[in-house]
N, C-alpha and C positions, 0 to 999 in steps of 0.2 A: 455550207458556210453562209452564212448574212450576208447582207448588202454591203455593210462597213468589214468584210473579211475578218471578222470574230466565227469560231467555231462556236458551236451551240448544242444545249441538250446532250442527246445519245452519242452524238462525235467526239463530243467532248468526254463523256466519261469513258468511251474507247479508249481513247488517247491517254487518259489516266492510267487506268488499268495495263494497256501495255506499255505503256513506261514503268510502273511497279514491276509488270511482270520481267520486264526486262534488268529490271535492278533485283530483284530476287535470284536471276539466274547470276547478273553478275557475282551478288555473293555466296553461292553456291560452287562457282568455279572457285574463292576463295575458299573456302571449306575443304575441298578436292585439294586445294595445294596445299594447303595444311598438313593435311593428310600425308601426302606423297611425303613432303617434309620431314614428319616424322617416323614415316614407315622408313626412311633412310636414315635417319639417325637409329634407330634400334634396330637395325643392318648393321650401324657403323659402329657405334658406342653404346648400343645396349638401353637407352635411355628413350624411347620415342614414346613410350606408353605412357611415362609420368608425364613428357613434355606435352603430350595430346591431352590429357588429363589435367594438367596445370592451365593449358590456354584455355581450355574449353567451361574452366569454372573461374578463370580471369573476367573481370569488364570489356573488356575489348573481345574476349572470345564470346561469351552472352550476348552481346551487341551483335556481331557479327553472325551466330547461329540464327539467331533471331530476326535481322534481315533476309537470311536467306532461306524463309517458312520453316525453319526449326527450333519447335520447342527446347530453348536451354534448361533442361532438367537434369539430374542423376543420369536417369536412367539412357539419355541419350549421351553422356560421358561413358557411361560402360559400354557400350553400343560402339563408339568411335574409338573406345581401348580396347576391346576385343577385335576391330577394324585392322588396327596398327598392330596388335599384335601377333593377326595372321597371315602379314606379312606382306601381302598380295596388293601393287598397285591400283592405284583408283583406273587409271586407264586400262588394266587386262582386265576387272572388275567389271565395268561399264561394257567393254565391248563382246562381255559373255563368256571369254575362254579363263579357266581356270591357269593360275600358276605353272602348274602340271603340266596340263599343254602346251603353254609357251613354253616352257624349256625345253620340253619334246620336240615341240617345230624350229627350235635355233639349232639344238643338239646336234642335230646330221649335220649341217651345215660345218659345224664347228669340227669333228672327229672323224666327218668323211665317211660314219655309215647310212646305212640303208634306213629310212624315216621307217619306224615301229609300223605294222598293217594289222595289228589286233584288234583296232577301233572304228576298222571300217568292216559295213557286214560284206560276208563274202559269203556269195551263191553256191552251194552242193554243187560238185560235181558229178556229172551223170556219164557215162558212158553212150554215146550215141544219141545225145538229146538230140532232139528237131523240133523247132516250135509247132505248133499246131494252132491256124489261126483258123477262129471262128468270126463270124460277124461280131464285133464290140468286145472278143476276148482272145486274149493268145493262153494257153494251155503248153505245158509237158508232156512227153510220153515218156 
């Protein structure tokens, strides 16, 4: 900072920069509710695909993609109707578990059975294993 408490130079264009970057995210979290939005209407009434497809070639959805570093083109219309089409929340999307999964991990919860163990590996069973440790290795017999 200067003497007169003005930012200057390189602090200054920081300061730009993450205030964009910060307004980029904000309208990316918009995009993401979008999303949700109509992935729930074409849950509910069948319609979320047009509805994604109509805001996203709207002025205000242009506007808004394009705030949030996404080219408003076709092809990212088709991209966001194939999105909503299959189904899958932006939030289980983002945090890497498939659909699939989530329902797998509520399911027992819900019906009271034993959670599925197909998907974790399980080690051979051996008859009288004993580890055998070596310096820097454990081995089988």
């Amino acid at each position: 900072m200067g003497s007169d408490g003005n930012i200057r130079g390189d602090e200054e264009n920081a300061w730009s920069y993450e205030q964009g970057d910060r307004a980029r995210k904000l309208f990316a979290a918009v995009v993401l509710a979008v999303l949700d939005d109509a992935i729930d209407d074409c849950r509910k009434h069948r319609n979320g695909v047009a509805q994604i497809a109509r805001w996203a070639r709207s002025r205000d959805g242009r506007e808004v993609l394009s705030c949030a570093g996404i080219d408003p083109n076709e092809r990212v219309v088709g991209g966001l109707m194939a999105f909503v089409d299959a189904g899958q929340k932006t939030s289980v999307v983002l945090s890497g578990k498939s659909a699939q999964t989530h329902a797998a991990a509520e399911r027992p919860q819900q019906t009271g059975e034993m959670p599925r163990t197909d998907n974790y590996p399980i080690a051979p069973l051996r008859s009288r294993s004993v580890p055998k440790t070596l310096p820097g290795k454990t081995t089988w017999k």
